[in-house]
C-alpha positions in Angstrom: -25.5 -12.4 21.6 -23.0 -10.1 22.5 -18.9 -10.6 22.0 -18.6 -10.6 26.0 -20.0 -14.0 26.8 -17.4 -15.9 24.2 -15.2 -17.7 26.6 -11.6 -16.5 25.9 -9.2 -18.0 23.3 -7.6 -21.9 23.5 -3.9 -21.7 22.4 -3.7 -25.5 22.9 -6.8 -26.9 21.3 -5.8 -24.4 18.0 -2.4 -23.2 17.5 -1.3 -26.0 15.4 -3.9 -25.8 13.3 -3.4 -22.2 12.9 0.0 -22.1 12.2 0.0 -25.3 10.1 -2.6 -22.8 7.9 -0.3 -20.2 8.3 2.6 -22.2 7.2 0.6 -23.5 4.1 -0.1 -19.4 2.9 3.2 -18.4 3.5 4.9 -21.5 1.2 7.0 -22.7 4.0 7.1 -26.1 3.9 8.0 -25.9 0.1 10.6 -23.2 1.0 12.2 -25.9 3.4 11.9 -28.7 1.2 14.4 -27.2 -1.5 16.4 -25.2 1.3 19.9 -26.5 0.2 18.9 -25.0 -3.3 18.2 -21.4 -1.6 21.8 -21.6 0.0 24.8 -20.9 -2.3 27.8 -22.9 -1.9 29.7 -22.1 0.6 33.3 -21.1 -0.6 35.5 -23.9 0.7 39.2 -24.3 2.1 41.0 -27.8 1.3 39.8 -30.2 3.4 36.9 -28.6 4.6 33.5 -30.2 5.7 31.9 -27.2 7.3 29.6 -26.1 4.1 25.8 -25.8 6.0 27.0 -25.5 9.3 27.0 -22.2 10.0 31.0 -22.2 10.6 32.3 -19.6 7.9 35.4 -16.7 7.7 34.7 -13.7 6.0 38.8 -11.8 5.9 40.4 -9.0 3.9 37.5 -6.7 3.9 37.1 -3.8 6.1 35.5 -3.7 9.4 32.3 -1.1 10.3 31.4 -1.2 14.0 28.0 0.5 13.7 28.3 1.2 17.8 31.1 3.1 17.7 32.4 3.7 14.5 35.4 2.0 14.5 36.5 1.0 11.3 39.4 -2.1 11.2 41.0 -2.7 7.6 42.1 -6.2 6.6 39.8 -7.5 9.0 38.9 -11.2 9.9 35.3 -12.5 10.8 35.1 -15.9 12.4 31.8 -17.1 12.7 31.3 -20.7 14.4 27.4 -22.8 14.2 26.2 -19.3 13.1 27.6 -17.0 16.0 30.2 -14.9 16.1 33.2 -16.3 18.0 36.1 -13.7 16.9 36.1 -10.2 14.7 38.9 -7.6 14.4 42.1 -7.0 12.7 43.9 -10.2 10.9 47.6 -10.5 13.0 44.4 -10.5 16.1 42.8 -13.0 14.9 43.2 -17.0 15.1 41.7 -18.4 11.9 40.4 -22.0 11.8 41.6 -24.4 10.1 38.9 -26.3 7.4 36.1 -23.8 8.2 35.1 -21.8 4.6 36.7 -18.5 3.6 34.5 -15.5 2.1 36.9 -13.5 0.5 36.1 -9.7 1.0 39.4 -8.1 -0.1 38.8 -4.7 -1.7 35.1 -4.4 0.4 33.6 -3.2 3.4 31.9 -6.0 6.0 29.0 -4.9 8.4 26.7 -6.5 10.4 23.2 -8.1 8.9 20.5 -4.9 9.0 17.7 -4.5 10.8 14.4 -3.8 9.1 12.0 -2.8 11.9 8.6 -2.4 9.7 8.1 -4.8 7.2 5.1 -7.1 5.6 6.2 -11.1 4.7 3.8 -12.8 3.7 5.4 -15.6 1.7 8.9 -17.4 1.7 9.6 -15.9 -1.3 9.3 -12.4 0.2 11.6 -13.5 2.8 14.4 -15.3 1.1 14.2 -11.5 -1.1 13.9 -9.4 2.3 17.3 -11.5 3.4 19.0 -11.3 -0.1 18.9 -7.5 0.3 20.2 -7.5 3.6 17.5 -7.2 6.1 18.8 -10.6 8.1 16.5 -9.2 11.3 12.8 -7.5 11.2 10.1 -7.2 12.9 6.6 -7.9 11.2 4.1 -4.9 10.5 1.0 -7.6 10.8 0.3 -10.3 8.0 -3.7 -11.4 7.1 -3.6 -14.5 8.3 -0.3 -15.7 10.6 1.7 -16.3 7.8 4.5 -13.9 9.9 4.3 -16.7 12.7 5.1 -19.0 10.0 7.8 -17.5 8.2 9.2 -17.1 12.1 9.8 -20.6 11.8 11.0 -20.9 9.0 14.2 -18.8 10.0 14.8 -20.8 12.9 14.9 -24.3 11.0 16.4 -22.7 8.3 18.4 -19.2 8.2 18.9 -18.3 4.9 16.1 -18.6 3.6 14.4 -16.0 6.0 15.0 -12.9 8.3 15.4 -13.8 12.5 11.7 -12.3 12.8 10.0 -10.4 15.7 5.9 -11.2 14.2 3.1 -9.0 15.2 0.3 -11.8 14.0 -3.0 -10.2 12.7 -3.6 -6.3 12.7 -5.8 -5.1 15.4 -7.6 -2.9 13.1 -11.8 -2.0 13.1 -12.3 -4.2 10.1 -11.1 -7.5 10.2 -12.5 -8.4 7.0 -11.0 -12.3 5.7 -8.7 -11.9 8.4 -11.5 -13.1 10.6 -11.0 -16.5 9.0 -8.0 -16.5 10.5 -8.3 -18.1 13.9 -12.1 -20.3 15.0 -11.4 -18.3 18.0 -12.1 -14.8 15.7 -15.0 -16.1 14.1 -17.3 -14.4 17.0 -16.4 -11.1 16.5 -18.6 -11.3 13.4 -21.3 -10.6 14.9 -20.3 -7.8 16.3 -22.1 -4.9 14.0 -19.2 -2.2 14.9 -16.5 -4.5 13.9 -13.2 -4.7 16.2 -14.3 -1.6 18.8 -15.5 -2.3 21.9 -13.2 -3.3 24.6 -14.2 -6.4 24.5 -13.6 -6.9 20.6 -10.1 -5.0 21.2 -8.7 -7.2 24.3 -9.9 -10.2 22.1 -7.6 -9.7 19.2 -5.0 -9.4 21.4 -5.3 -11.5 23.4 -5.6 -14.4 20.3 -2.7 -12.8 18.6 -0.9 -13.6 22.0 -1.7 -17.2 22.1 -0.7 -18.0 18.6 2.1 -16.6 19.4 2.5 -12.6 18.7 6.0 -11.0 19.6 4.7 -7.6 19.1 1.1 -6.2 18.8 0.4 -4.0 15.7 -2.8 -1.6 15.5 -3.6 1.9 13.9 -5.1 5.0 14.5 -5.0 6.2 11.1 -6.4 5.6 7.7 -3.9 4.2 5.0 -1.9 6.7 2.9 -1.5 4.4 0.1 -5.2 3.7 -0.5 -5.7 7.2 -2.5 -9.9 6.2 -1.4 -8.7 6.9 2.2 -7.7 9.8 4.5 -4.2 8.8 6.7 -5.7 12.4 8.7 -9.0 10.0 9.9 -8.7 8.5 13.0 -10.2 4.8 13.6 -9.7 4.6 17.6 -9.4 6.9 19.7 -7.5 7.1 22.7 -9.9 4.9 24.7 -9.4 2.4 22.4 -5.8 2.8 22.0 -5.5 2.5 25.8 -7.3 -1.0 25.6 -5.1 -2.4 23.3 -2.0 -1.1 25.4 -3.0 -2.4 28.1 -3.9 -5.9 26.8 -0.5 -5.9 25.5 1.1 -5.0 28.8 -0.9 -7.9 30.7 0.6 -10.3 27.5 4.0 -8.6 28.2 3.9 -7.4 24.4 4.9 -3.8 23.1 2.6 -2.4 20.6 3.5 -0.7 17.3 1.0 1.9 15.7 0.3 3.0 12.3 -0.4 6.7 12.5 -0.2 9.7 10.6 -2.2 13.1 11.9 -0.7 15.0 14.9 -3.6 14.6 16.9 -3.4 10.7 16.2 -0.2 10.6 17.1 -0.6 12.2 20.4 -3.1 10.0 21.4 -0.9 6.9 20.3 2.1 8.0 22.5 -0.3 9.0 25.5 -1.5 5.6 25.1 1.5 4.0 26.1 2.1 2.6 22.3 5.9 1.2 21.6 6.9 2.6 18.5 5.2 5.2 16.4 4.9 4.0 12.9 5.1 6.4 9.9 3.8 9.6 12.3 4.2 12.2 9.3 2.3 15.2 11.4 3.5 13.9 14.8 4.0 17.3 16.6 6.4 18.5 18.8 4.4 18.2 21.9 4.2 14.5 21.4 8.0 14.4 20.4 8.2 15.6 23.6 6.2 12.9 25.4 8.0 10.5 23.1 11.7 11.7 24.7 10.4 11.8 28.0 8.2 7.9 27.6 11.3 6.1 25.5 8.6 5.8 22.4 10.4 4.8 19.5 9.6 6.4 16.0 9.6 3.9 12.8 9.3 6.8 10.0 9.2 4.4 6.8 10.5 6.7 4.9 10.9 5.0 1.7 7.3 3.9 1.8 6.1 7.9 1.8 8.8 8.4 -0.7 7.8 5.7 -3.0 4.3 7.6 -3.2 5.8 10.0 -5.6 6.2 8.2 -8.4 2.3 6.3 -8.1 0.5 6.9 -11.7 -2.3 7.5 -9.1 -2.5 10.9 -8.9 -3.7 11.4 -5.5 -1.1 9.3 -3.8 1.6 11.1 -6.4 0.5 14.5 -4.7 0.3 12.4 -1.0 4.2 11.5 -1.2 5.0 14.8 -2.8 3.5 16.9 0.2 4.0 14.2 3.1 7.6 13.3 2.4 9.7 16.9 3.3 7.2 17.1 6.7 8.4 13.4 7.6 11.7 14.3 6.8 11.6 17.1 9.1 9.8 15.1 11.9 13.0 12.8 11.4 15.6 14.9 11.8 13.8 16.8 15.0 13.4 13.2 16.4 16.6 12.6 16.1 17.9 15.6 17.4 16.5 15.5 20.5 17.7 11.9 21.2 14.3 9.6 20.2 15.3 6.0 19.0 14.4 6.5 15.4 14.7 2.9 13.3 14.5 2.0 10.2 11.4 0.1 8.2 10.7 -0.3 5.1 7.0 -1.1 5.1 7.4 -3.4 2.1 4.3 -5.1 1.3 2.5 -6.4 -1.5 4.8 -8.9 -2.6 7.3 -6.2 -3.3 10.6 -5.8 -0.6 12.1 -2.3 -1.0 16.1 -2.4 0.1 16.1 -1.7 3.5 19.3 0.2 2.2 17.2 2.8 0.6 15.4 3.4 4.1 19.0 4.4 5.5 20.0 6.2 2.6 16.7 7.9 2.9 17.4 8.5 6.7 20.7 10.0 5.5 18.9 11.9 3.3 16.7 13.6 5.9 19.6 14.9 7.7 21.5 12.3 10.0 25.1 11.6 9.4 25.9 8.6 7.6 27.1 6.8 10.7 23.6 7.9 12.3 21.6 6.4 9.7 23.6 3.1 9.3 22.7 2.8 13.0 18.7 3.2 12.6 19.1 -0.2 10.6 21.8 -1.6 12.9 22.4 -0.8 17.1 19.1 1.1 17.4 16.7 -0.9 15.1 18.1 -4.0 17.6 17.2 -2.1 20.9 13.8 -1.4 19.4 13.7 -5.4 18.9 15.4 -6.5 22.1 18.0 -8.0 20.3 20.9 -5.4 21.2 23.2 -8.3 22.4 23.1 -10.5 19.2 22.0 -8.1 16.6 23.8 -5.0 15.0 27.4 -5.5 15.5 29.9 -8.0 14.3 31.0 -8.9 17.9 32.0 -12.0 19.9 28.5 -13.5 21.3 26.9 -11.9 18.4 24.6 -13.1 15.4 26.8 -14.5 12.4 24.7 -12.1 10.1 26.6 -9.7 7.6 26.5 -8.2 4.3 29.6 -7.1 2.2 29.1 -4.2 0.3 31.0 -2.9 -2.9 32.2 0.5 -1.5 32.7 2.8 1.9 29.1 3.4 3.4 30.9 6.4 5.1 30.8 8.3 1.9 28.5 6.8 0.2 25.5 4.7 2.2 23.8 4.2 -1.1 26.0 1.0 -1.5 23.8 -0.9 1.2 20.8 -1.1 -1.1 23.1 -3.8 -3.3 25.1 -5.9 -0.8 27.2 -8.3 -2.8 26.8 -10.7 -0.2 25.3 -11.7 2.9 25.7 -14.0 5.1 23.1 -15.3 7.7 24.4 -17.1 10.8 27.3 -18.0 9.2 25.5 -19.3 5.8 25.9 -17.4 2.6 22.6 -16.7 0.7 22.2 -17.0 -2.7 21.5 -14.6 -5.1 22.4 -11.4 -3.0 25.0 -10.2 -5.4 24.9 -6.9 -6.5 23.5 -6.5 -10.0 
């Protein structure tokens, strides 16, 4: 029997079930029932009764505006139910009475960052994606929903998880588990090619839609980090690529792609993908296309990087050759005006800074001011959150870290934030060690 004559997905009859799964995998419902415990205690004013409720000041510390580079000294955060109400200079600013005080004299206050590429698969991982100061991301695909999960975890409770934008299951040509993810994926087993056809592709999507996808996530590439595969093979083609575009677009989703060879790329872009993820030979014909179609690039430059030091010899030599052509492809990119963000790509149960992903962006040639931004202003456009996330501006998200130094001169001190703060709560453990 071929894939074709399965009737199409029931979001009603299964999404509970799903995410209730998805939920259980990703520890959620623990993670909620000792969410006080996650949640450090909220410095206090006398008389104060405002501990949990998102109501916090954070004065004294200096100001980065990430859109425009102001910089205010002695500056006064006011965050009310987890939303900014008031940031700028101190004799500007009314401070509530009772509402708890962060004191951040003698540090520099920015905005939560944005990690635009990255793999939670457990409340653990998020609370640790949070505590380094990714307070927004959007999902690079998780095995079995738990993204969808952890989703809702942020809304009931903020600290303990990034505000996520979740990408569901990877639209990839093996599904392998992952087809126990959904009854409603089950059929494709019996498809001998795996997840090609059109029909095979437009299903995926269109279940990762009904459980409730923000994003679509597929590949054209082999993995780089598997040293048994070739990141130069291509899985789809164009063709394919186009299906799963356009299955997107009839969802109203935008669709991120793992790629890697130049002529993977192409195809990609051509396709009408979102953002190009990792794209270490992406040409400069397809830059090109990219400029003129408003594709964003998602380099993941710390995930190349961390190649290097593998005791796997063949990935050692993959980061050493892939990570000064990436570097290049960033600051061409950048030069000629494509919205490059910032992603770690952490996966694994291990979160990489998203810090080191800007001072890596730095490191590839952008100012400091430019790279702060991949994680801040431009990582939100690429989300759709550019009018609540990235700045610390009335209307905006109550999200910030404080950091122990001037990212100016030194960006480096965003990979250990001595605090943050996530609408208007202050996470535990985030202290620089």
């Amino acid at each position: 029997m071929c894939v074709e004559s399965v009737p199409p997905p029931s979001s009603r009859l299964t999404r509970r079930g799903v995410l209730a799964g998805a939920a259980a995998l990703a520890g959620t419902a623990a993670a909620l029932s000792v969410a006080p415990s996650a949640v450090a205690a909220q410095p206090r004013t006398p008389g104060s009764t405002a501990a949990h409720s998102g109501d916090l000041v954070v004065e004294g510390g200096t100001l980065l505006d990430p859109e425009t580079g102001h910089v205010t000294e002695d500056a006064v955060v006011v965050i009310r139910s987890g939303t900014v109400r008031a940031a700028g200079p101190r004799d500007r600013v009314e401070i509530p009475d009772g509402v708890p005080v962060l004191d951040a004299h003698g540090s520099w206050v920015l905005p939560g960052l944005v990690d635009a590429h990255i793999h939670l698969n457990t409340a653990a991982e998020a609370l640790d994606a949070v505590r380094q100061g990714a307070t927004s991301a959007r999902s690079g695909s998780t095995n079995f929903y738990q993204d969808i999960a952890v989703r809702e975890l942020a809304r009931q409770a903020p600290a303990l998880a990034p505000r996520l934008r979740t990408a569901g299951i990877f639209v990839t040509p093996d599904l392998g588990d992952t087809i126990l993810a959904d009854p409603d994926l089950t059929p494709l087993a019996r498809s001998k090619d795996g997840v090609r056809s059109a029909e095979a592709l437009r299903r995926v999507v269109e279940v990762n839609i009904a459980r409730g996808a923000d994003v679509i996530k597929t590949r054209v590439n082999e993995r780089a980090g598997l040293p048994e595969q070739d990141p130069l093979a291509q899985v789809y083609s164009y063709e394919q690529l186009s299906e799963v575009v356009a299955a997107a677009r009839r969802g109203g989703k935008g669709v991120l792609c793992h790629s890697y060879s130049e002529r993977g790329c192409d195809d990609a872009v051509r396709a009408g993908v979102r953002s190009l993820e990792h794209g270490v030979f992406v040409g400069e014909r397809t830059l090109h296309d990219m400029r003129r179609r408003g594709t964003a690039f998602t380099p993941t430059l710390s995930a190349i990087a961390g190649l290097v030091d593998s005791s796997n010899p063949v990935l050692a030599e993959r980061g050493r050759a892939y990570l000064p052509v990436l570097k290049e492809a960033v600051r061409t990119a950048h030069r000629m005006g494509i919205l490059v963000v910032a992603g770690t790509d952490s996966s694994g149960g291990k979160v990489k800074p998203i810090g080191r992903e800007v001072e890596l962006m730095h490191a590839a040639g952008l100012t400091t001011l430019d790279a702060i931004r991949t994680a801040t202003t431009r990582a939100a456009r690429l989300l759709g959150l550019e009018e609540t996330v990235g700045r610390l501006d009335r209307g905006f998200a109550g999200d910030v870290i404080v950091v122990d130094g001037d990212p100016l001169a030194d960006v480096s001190v965003l990979k250990r934030p001595q605090h943050v703060v996530r609408a208007g709560l202050v996470v535990q453990g985030a202290s620089a060690s």
